[in-house]
N, C-alpha and C positions, 0 to 999 in steps of 0.2 A: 504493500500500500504506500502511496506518496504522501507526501504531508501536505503538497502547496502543486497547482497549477498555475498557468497564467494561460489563457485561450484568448484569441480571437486579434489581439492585434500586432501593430508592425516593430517587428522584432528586429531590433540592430546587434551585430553583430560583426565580427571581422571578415567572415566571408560575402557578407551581404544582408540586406533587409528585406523578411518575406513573413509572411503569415503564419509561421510556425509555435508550437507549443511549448512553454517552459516548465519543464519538472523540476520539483524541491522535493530534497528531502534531507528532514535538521535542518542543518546552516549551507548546502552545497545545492549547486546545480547539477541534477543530473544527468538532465539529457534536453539538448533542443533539437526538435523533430517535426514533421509532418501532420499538421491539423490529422486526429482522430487516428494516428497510428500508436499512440502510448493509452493505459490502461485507464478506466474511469473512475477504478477502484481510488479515490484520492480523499481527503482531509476535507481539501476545498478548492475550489476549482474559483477561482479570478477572470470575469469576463471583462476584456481586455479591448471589447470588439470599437472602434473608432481611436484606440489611442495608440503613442508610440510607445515602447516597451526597449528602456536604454540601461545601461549601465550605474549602479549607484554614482553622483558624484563626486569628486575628491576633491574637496579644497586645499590646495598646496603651499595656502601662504596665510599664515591666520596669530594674529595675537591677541591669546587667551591667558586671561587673566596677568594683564603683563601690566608695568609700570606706563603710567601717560606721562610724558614729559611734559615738563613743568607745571605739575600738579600734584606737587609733594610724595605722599605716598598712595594714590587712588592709581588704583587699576580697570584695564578695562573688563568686559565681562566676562564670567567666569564657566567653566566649561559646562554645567548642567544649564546654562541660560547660550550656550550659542550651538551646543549640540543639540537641543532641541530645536532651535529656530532652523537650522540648517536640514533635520531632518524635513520638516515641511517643506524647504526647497528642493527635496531631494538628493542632498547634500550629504553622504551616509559616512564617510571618512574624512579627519579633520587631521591637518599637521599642524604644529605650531614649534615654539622655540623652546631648547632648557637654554639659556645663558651662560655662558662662562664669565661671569665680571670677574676684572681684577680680584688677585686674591683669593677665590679660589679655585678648587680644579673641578675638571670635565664630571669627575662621582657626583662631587656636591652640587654641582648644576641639573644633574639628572634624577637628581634624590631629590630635588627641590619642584621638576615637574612632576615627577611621579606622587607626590605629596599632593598637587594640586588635583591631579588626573584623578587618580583610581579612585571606583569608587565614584565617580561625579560626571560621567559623561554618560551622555544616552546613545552615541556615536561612536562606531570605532576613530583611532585614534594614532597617532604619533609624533615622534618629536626629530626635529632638527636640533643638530649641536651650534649655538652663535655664539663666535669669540667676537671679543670686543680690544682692541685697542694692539698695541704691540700684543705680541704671541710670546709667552716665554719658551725658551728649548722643552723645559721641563713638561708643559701643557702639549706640547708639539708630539711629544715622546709616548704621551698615553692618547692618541688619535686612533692608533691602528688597533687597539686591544679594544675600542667603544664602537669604532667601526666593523668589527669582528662580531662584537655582540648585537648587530640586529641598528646599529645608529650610523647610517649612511651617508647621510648627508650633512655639509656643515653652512653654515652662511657668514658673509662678513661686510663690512661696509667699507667704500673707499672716504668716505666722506663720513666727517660727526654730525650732519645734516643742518643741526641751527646753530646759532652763534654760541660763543664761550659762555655769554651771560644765561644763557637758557637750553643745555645741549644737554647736562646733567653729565654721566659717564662717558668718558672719551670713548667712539666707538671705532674711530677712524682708523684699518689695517696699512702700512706703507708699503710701498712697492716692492722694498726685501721681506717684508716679513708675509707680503702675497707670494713671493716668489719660494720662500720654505715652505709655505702651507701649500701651494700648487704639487710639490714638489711631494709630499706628504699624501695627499689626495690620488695623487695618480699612482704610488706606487700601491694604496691603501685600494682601488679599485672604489674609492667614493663618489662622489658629487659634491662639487663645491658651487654654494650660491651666492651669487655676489648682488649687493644694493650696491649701483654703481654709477659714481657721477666724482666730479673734480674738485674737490675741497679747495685747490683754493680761489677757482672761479666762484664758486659758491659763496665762500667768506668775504671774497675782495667783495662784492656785488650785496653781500647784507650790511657792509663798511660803507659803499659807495650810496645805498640807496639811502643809507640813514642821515648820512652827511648832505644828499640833496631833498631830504626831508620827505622822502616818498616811500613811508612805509605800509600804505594800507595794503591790504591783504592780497588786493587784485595784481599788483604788483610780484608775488609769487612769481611766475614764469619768467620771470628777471634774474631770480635769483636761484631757480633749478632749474636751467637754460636748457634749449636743444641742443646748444654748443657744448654744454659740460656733460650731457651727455654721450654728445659723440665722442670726445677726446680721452673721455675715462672708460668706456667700452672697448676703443680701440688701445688704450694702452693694456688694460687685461687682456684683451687677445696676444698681444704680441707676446707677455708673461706667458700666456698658457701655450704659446707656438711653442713657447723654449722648453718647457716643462710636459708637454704632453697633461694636462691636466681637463677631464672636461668643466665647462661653465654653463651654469644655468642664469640667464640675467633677470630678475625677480622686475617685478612691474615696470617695463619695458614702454615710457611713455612719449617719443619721438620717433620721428620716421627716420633720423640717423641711427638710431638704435638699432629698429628693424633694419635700415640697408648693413650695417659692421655686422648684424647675426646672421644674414642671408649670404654674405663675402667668404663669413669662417666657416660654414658651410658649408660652401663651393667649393671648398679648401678639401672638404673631409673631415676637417674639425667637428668632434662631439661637443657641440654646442647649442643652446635654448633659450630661448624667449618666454619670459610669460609676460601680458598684460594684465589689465583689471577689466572687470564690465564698466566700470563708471567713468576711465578715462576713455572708453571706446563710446559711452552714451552723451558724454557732456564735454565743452571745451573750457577755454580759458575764458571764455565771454560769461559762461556761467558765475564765472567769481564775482563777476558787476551787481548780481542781483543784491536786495536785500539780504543779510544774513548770508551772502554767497559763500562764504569760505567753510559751509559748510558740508560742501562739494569736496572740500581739499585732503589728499591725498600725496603723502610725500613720495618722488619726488615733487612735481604737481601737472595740472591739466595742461596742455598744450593746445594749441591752432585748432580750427577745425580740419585745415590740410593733415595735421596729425593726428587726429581723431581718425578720420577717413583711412588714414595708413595704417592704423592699428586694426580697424575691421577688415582691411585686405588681408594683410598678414594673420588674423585668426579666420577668415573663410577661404581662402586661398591655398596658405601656407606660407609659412617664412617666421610666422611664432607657432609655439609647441602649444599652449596652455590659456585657459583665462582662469583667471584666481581673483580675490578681494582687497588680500592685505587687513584681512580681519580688524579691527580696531574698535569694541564698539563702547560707545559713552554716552553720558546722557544730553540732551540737547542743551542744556547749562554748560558743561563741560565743553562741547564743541564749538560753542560759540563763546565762548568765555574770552579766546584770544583773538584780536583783530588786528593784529599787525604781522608784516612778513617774519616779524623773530617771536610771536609767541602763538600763531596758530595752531592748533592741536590736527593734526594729521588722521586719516583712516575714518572709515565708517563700517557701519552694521552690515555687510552686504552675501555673506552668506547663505542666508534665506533667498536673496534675490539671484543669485549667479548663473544656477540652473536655468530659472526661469525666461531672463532676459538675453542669454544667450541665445535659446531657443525662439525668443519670439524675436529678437533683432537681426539674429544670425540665420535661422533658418524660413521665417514664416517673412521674416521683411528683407534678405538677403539673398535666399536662394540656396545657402549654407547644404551641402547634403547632410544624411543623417550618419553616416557614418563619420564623417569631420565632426557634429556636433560632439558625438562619442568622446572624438580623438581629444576636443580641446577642452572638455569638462570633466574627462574622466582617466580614459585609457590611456593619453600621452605623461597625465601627471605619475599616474602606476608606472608607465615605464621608467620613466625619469628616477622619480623616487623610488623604486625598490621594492613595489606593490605585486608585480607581474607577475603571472596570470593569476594569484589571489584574487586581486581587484580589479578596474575596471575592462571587464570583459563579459559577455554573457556565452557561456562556454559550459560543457560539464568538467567538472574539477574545479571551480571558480566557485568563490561564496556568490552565494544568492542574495546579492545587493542589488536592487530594481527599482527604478523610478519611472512609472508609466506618467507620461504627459498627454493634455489633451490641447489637440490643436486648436480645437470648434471654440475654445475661449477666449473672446476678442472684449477687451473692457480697460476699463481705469483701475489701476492700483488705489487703496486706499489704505487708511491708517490700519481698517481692520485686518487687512490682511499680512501685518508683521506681527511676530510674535516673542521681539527681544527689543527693548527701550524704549524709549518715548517718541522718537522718528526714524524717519528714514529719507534720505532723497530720492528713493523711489515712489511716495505718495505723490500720486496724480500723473504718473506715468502711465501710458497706454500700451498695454501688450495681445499678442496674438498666440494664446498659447501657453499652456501654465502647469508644472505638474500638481497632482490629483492623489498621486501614490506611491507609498514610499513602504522596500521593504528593505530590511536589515537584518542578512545571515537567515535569510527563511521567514522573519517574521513581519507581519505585516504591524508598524509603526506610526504611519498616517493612513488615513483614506475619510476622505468625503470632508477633511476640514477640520479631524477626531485625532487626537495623537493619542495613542496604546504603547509609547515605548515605555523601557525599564530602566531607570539611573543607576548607573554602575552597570548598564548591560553592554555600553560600549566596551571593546577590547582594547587592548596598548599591542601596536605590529609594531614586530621587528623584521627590519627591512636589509634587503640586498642587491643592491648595483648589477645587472647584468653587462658584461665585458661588451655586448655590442650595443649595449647605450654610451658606455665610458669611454671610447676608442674610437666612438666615429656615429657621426650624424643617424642614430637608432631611428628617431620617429619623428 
């Protein structure tokens, strides 16, 4: 007997999308097959018939429960409040950061997620390692024995992002000490992600614009330029030519970006892009509105030429990923700073990721369904260490499923978030939304109802496959 079917709709998949049947049973897929060729004898049979039938998806870039710069000790929300909201997007795996601050090492950073995690997610789960500031040898030295255990990937910043007055822990890595950790990475078969843009364009330019008295917030794009983009993207390529190391470049928000990640490509470089949905839905024009900086996202919105280039590169190819950059706070909080050095950065968008990719990417884009897969789910699995676990609908793969319904054409509203006090997706129009969400076999939303279990998310440990690390995988 099966525990779970799914009948009647369009099933994405890696070899193609067709009308076929999905079996569960526990937490695994067993078999996708031919309408009426698998047994009836089942648990419960899921009529499926008008919707798409995709992959659970993976958020690949999320800060939960993390410090908000410059705001003392408040953090943003905490994982039983964004794994749930994310499950209603159909959002069933969440990564986020342990820290390594100064002081101390890689355990204590990961004793300090795990403190937070277990226990408190409704989502499976995992963690990135993020060093912050100079690397000591020491810290260097215990990479491969955390990478060994299941922690794949690490992240780092070329840039402290805002100024000395208001930047808190120094984050910023230097070009020798990217070039030990490159070097570290590749022989360790990891993933390194880099937040990556020119600290000292950045800094001259929060100097420069203060001294000509033009701090308001719209001003942003001044100060986390397309220029600092491109020149700090292309100098970690050249690092990672010498080193053999792959990069993954975490919210990727100019079109110089995408052209240096589509060059190290062309190369054969194992290299990656992700975006956000929000710098793909809004521009820099958005930050004029009232309250606009409540759009912003470090590093920040760009053109609408660069809007435009970011939704080529996710329905096209030339970015791997769309993710969030998780961040979520209360609308106090967000709007609390209004100038280029104390803006508070990220939004709630979790919940929305799924959804708005599919309605801007495929119902208003033309997106196929199998790209929608790639860039909400299957490419993050690869990337990070997920594969064939997660995003794939496969037998041997968990039974993570988000059936979406196209025939949904309407305005977002406040009702339909279910973590904080806003969102900048209220009053957004989409075409297409999903409906249902299952996690490891168990069905956790449907119809608007959430049935999941706190603490019934899992902690993945994860592993780099040689043909993601070595050359342009997915």
């Amino acid at each position: 007997m099966l525990d779970l079917m799914i009948r009647g709709g369009q099933v994405v998949t890696p070899w193609g999308v067709g009308d076929w049947d999905v079996a569960v049973q526990g937490e695994k897929i067993v078999a996708v097959a031919a309408p009426g060729t698998m047994t009836d004898d089942v648990g419960r049979i899921v009529d499926a018939t008008g919707k798409i039938v995709a992959p659970g998806g993976i958020e690949p870039h999320a800060h939960i429960a993390a410090p908000i710069m410059g705001h003392g000790d408040l953090t943003t929300a905490p994982p039983e409040q964004v794994s749930r909201a994310a499950l209603f997007g159909g959002t069933t795996t969440l990564l986020d950061f342990a820290i390594q601050y100064p002081g101390i090492d890689i355990n204590q950073a990961v004793q300090e997620r795990t403190s937070v995690w277990q226990g408190n997610s409704y989502a499976d789960y995992s963690h990135h390692l993020m060093m912050l500031g100079a690397i000591p040898g020491n810290i260097l030295g215990q990479l491969n024995e955390f990478v060994t255990d299941g922690f794949a990937t690490v992240k780092i910043f070329t840039t402290n992002i805002r100024p000395p007055t208001s930047q808190g822990e120094p984050r910023m890595v230097g070009t020798g000490h990217l070039h030990d950790l490159m070097e570290q990475i590749q022989r360790s078969g990891a993933m390194l992600l880099v937040h990556s843009e020119d600290d000292d364009m950045v800094q001259h330019m929060y100097r420069k614009l203060t001294e000509e008295e033009r701090t308001e917030w719209w001003n942003m794009p001044l100060v986390h330029s397309n220029e600092s983009e491109d020149v700090s993207f292309r100098r970690v390529l050249r690092v990672a030519e010498w080193t053999g190391s792959p990069v993954y470049f975490v919210h990727v928000s100019a079109r110089q970006g995408v052209q240096a990640i589509g060059e190290a490509r062309a190369k054969g470089m194992p290299v990656y892009g992700e975006t956000l949905h929000n710098y793909c839905c809004f521009s820099a024009e958005n930050y004029r509105e009232e309250n606009g900086m409540k759009y912003h996202t470090y590093p920040s919105l760009k053109s609408e030429e660069d809007r435009l280039s970011l939704w080529d590169g996710i329905v096209n190819g030339g970015l791997s990923t769309m993710a969030t950059d998780e961040y979520c706070t209360t609308w106090d909080v967000k709007i609390a700073g209004r100038t280029i050095s104390d803006v508070t950065g990220g939004h709630n968008g979790a919940e929305t990721r799924v959804g708005i990719t599919y309605s801007e990417g495929v119902s208003k884009r033309g997106m196929t369904l199998q790209r929608f897969v790639d860039v909400t789910s299957a490419n993050a699995a690869k990337i990070m260490g997920l594969y064939p676990r997660k995003g794939v609908i496969a037998p041997g793969s968990d039974a993570d499923l988000v059936l979406i319904d196209p025939s949904i054409k309407r305005r977002l509203t406040g009702s339909d978030f279910h973590i904080t006090d806003y969102s900048i997706w209220d009053g957004f129009d989409i075409e297409g939304w999903p409906v249902m969400t299952i996690l490891r076999g168990k069905v956790v939303v449907e119809n608007g109802e959430f049935s999941g279990t706190l603490g019934g998310g899992q902690f993945l440990r994860r592993k780099v496959d040689p043909g993601i690390s070595n050359k342009p995988g997915c």
